[in-house]
N, C-alpha and C positions, 0 to 999 in steps of 0.2 A: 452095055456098061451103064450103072444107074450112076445118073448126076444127081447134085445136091437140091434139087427142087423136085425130084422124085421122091424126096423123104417125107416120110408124114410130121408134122409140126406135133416135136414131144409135147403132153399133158400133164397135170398132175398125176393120171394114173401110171404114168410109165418111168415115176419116181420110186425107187427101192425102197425096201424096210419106211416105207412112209416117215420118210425125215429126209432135209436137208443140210447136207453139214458143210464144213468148212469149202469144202475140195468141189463142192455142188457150183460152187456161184464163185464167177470169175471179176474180177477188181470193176466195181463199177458198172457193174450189171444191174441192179438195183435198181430203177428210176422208181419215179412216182406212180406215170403210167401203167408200169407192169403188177401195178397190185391191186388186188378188186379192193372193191371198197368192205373193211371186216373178213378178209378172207385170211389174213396170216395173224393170229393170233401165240400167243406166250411157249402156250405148249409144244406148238409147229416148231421151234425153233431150238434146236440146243443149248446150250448155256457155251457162251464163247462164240458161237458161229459164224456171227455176225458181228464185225470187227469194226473197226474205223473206216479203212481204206475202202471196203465193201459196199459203200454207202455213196450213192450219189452227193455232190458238191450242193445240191439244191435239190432238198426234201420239202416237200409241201405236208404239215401235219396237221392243218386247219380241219378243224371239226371232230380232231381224234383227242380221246382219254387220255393223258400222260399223267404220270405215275411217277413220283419221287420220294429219294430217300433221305432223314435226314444228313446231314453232312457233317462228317468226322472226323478227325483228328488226322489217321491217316492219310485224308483229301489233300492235305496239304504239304508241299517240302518246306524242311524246315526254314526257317529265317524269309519262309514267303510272304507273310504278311508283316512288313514294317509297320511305320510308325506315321507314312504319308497313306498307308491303304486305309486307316482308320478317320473315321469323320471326326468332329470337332466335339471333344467331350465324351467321347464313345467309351475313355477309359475311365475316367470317373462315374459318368454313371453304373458300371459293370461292377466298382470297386463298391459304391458306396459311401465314400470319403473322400477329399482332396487328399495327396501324397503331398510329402513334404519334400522337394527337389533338394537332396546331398551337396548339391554344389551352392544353396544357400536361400532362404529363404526364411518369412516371417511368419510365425504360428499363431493362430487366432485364438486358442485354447491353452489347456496347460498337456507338458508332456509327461505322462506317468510312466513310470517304473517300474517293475516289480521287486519287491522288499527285498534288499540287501544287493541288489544288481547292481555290477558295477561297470560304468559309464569311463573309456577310454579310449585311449589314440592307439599305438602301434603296441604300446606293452602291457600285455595279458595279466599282470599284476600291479597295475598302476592305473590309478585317476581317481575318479568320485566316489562314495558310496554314499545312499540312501537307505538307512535301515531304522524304521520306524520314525521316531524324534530325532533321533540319529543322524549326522552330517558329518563325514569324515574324507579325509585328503589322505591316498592310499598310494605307499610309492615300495616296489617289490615285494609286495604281500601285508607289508606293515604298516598299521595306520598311526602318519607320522602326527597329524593334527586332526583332531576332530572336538564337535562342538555336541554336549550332550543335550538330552532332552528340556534342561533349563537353560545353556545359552552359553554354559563353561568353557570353556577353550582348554583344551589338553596336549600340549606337544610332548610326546612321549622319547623325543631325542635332542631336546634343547638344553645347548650346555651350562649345565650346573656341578656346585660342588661344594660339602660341606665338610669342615675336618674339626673333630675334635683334639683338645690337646691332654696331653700327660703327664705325670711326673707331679711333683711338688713346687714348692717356690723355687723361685730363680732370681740370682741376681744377673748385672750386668756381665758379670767372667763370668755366667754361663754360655755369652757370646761374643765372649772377645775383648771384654772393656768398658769401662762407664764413659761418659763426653762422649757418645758417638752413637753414629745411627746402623742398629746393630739386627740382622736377620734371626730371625726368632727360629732357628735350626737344630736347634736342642730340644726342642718340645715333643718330636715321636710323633707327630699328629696323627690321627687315625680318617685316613678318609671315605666319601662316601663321593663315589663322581658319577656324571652320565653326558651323553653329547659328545664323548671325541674331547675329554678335558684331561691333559695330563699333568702327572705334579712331579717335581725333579729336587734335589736336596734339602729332600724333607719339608718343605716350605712354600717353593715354587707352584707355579699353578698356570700351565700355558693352554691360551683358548686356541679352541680350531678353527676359529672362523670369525672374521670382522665382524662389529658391533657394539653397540653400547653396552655395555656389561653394569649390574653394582654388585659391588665387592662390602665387604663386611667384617671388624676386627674387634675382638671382647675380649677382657679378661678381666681379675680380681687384684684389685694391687693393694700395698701394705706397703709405707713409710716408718721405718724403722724408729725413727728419732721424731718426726714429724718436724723436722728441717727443710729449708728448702733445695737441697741436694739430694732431694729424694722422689723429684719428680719425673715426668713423660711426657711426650712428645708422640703420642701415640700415632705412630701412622701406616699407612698402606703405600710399598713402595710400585713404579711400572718401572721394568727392566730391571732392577736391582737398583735405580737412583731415587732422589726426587726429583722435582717437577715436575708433577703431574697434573696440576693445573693447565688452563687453556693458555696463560698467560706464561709459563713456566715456572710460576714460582709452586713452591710447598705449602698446602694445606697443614696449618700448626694447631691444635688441638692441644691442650696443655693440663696435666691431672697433677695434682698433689704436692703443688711448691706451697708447702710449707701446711702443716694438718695440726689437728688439736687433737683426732682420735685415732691418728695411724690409716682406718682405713679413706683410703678415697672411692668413691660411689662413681658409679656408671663410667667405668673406665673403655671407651668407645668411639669408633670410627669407621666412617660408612661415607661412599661417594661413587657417584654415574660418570664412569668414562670410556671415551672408543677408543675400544682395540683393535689392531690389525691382527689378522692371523696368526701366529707364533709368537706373538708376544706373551709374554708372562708377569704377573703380579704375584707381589709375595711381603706379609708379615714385616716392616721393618722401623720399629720403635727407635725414640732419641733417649739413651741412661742419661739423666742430667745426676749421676753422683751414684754412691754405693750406697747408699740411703732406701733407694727403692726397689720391692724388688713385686714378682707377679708369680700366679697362681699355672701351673699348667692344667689341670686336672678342671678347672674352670676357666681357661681360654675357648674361644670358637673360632672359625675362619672361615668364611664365606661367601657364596655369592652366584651370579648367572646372569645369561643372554637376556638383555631389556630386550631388544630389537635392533 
C-alpha cells in the first residue's frame, strides 16, 4: 500500500488547463515563501481567484511593483466620510469660497441675487423682492409696499377713501333742522375706497385697522341774506359725536356769520386723529339758522392711514 511520502511533490506541470483557480488553493496557503521571486504574474491568475481570506495574515511585498487605481465613488458607503475624517480647511479649499453657516453668521461681502428673486421664510409667495432699482415687500403674491427706482413708497393696500357729493344746494331740513349738528346723509356721495374702508349711511366711513388717519371736508356755501344766521360750524364728526379732540372738546371752524357777498370762500376742515379699528368718521356740520345753505355737486370727503 503506497503512503503519503511515496508521492511525488506536485509541480507546476501537473497543474491543469495551466491556471489556477479558486478551488486550486486552500485558505491560507499562500505565504511569502511559497512564491519564487517574479514567478506569478497578472495573467497566471483569474480575475476573482484570489480573495481576501487566501492570503496570508503577513505578506512581505518589499521590492515588488504595486499598481493602483484611482479611487471612486463607489469605494465608499455612504455617510462614510464625515465631518471628523476631513482635515482642518479641506472643505473650503475644494469649494473655493467660505460658506455661509445657516444657523448665523457674518458676510464679509455683499449678497447678490438674481433679478426679481424673491427672498423668503416658509411662504412661497411672501417676502423681499429685488428687481432692478426695485425694492418691494411681497405678501401672497402681492406687492403690498415697495419703493421705486427714485425712492417713492407705494403701498398698494393702505386705507384710503374719497367721495364726491351730489345733488344741488341744501339747506339745514335737508338734514333734519337748522341749530344743530346735522350728518350730511342726503348728499348720495359717490365713493372711491381701497384698504378694507367701508362706508355705512351714506356718509359714514369705518377704518380697518388702528392708526392715525387725516380725514378731509369741503364744500361751496352761500348765505342767503348774508346775516349772521346763516353760518357753519364746519366739522368732521368720530363716532357720530364730537370731541374729537385729545382733550375732548370740538375743533370749531366757523364760515360765514354774517357776508357782504353771500358767498363764503374756502369752506373747509381737515385734522390727524387715531383711530381704532371699527371706528367710524363722518361729515357732521353745525346749521347756525336757515340762512345758509351748501353745494353738493361741489362737496368732497376724504382721507387715509398717516401711520
Amino acid at each position: 500500500m503506497a503512503t503519503y511520502d511515496s508521492f511525488k511533490r506536485i509541480t507546476g506541470e501537473a497543474i491543469v488547463d495551466d491556471s489556477i483557480t479558486v478551488g486550486d488553493v486552500a485558505t491560507d496557503a499562500v505565504a511569502t515563501s511559497n512564491i519564487a521571486p517574479n514567478a506569478v504574474e497578472t495573467d497566471d491568475i483569474n480575475d476573482g481567484a484570489v480573495d481576501t481570506n487566501k492570503l496570508a495574515s503577513s505578506l512581505d511585498i518589499s521590492g515588488k511593483s504595486v499598481t493602483y487605481r484611482s479611487i471612486v465613488s463607489d469605494d465608499f458607503n455612504n455617510s462614510a466620510i464625515t465631518g471628523s475624517k476631513l482635515a482642518s480647511g479641506a472643505t473650503v479649499d475644494n469649494l473655493g469660497f467660505t460658506p455661509v453657516n445657516r444657523a448665523g453668521d457674518a458676510m464679509t461681502g455683499d449678497l447678490v441675487m438674481q433679478d426679481g428673486q424673491l427672498i423668503r421664510s416658509g411662504n412661497s409667495n411672501s417676502g423681499i423682492v429685488f428687481s432692478g432699482a426695485t425694492i418691494s415687500l411681497r405678501e401672497g403674491g402681492t406687492n403690498r409696499l415697495y419703493y421705486d427706482s427714485s425712492g417713492r413708497p407705494v403701498e398698494s393696500a393702505k386705507p384710503a377713501w374719497m367721495a364726491s357729493g351730489r345733488g344741488g344746494w341744501r339747506y339745514a331740513n335737508s338734514y333734519g333742522g337748522a341749530w344743530s349738528w346735522r350728518e350730511l346723509d342726503d348728499m348720495g356721495w359717490n365713493y372711491s375706497t381701497q384698504g378694507g374702508i367701508t362706508t355705512s349711511n351714506n356718509c359714514r366711513v369705518t377704518v380697518p385697522t388702528a392708526g392715525y388717519y387725516y380725514c378731509y371736508l369741503q364744500t361751496y356755501w352761500y348765505n342767503d341774506s348774508n346775516s349772521t344766521n346763516g353760518y357753519t360750524h364746519w366739522n368732521i364728526a368720530l363716532n357720530g359725536g364730537n370731541g374729537q379732540m385729545v382733550t375732548g372738546r370740538t375743533p370749531h371752524s366757523m364760515y360765514a356769520y354774517g357776508l357782504r357777498n353771500n358767498y363764503a370762500p374756502g369752506i373747509m376742515v381737515a385734522y390727524v386723529r387715531y383711530l381704532n379699528a371699527g371706528q367710524y368718521v363722518t361729515p357732521r356740520p353745525y346749521f347756525g339758522g336757515n340762512q345758509g345753505r351748501h353745494h353738493g355737486n361741489h362737496s368732497l370727503w376724504a382721507g387715509y392711514l398717516v401711520g
